[in-house]
Every structure is written in C-alpha cells, then in structure tokens.
N, C-alpha and C positions, 0 to 999 in steps of 0.2 A: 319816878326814878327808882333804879332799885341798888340798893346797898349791896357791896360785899356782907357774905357772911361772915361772924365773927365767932371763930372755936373759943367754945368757953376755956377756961383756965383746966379743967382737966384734959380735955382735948390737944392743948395746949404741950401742957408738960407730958403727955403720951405722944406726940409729934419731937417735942423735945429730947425723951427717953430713947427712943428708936433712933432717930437721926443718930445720937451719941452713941449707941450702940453701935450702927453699922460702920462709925467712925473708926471703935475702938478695936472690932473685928478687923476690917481692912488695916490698921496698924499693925495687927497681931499676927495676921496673915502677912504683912509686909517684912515684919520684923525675924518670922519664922524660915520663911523663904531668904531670908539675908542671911540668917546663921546657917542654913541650910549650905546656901555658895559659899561663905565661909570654912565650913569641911568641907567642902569637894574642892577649895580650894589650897587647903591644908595638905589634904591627899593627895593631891594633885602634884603640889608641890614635892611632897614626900617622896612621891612616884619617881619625878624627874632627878630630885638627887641623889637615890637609890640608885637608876638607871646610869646615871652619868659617873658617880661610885664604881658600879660594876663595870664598866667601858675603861676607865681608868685602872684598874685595877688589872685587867684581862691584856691590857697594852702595857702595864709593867712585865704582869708573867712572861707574855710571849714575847718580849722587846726583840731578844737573839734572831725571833725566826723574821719578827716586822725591818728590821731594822737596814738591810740590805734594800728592800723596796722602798722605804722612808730618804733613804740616802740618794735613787736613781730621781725617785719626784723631785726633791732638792736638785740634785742636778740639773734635771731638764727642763722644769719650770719656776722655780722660785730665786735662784742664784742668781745674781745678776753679771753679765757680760763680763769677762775681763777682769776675775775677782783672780784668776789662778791662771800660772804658768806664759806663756805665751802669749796675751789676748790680741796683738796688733794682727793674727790672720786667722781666717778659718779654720786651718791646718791647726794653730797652737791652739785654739779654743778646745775640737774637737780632740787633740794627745790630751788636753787635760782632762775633760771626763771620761775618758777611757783610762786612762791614770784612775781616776775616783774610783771608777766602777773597778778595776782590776783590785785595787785598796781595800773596798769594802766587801768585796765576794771573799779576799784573803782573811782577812778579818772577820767573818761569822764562819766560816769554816774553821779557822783556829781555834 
C-alpha cells in the first residue's frame, strides 16, 4: 500500500507562508482597487454637481431669453385641461392659451 507523502514541518510552514501571502496580496489588491472606485467615485460625483451647478446657474442668467419658451411647453403639455378661462369648449380652451402666449411675449419684451 502506499502512503501519502507527508511535508515535513518546514515544508509545511513554506506552504503555509505562501498561501498567506497570496492571501494578503489579493486583499491588498482588493482593497487598493476599492479606494481606487472610491475617487473615481468622488470625482465623479464632483463632476455631476459641478455640471448641474453650472446648468442651473446658466438657466438663472438667461431666465428673460428661456422664459417665453418655458411658458409655451407649460401651456401645451403640462397644464392640465380647463385650469383657465373658458374650458367647457374648444373655442374657450384654445382664447385661453393664446391669451398666455400673447401675456408672455408682452411680458419679456417689456
């Protein structure tokens, strides 16, 4: 019959050493690449509330020149039915955004 071989005890703790090693590398690597994501997540972040800063920012400046076209999208898509004027006909629906729209053209011109 034949026996397993048996590493002696220095073989032993050299199997031992190694193993733990490649353990504590793949941790190190693990943990390196985490901080890594970490800033690029930072940055990232950074990036976006800069970006969104600067948009906001750019839509205060220019509100006078936005603000005519912001008012027509309002009108024709987001309002809901029958908030102004007339709403039981076509007819009254339609005097009132032309009402708006004549409102707000006077209005950034002034």
């Amino acid at each position: 019959m034949h026996q397993p071989t048996k590493l002696p005890a220095s073989g032993l703790t050299i199997a031992l050493m190694v193993t733990s090693t490649s353990v504590a590398l793949y941790l190190l690597n693990t943990t390196e690449n985490f901080k890594k994501a970490q800033d690029m997540m930072m940055t990232s972040q950074l990036a976006f509330l800069s970006a969104a800063s600067a948009f906001v920012l750019l839509l205060i400046a220019s509100f006078d020149q936005i603000k005519a076209p912001l008012k027509f999208i309002y009108s024709c898509f987001l309002k809901p039915l029958g908030k102004a004027g007339d709403s039981s006909s076509q007819q009254g629906r339609l005097e009132a955004f032309y009402k708006e729209q004549a409102e707000s053209k006077c209005s950034s011109n002034g």
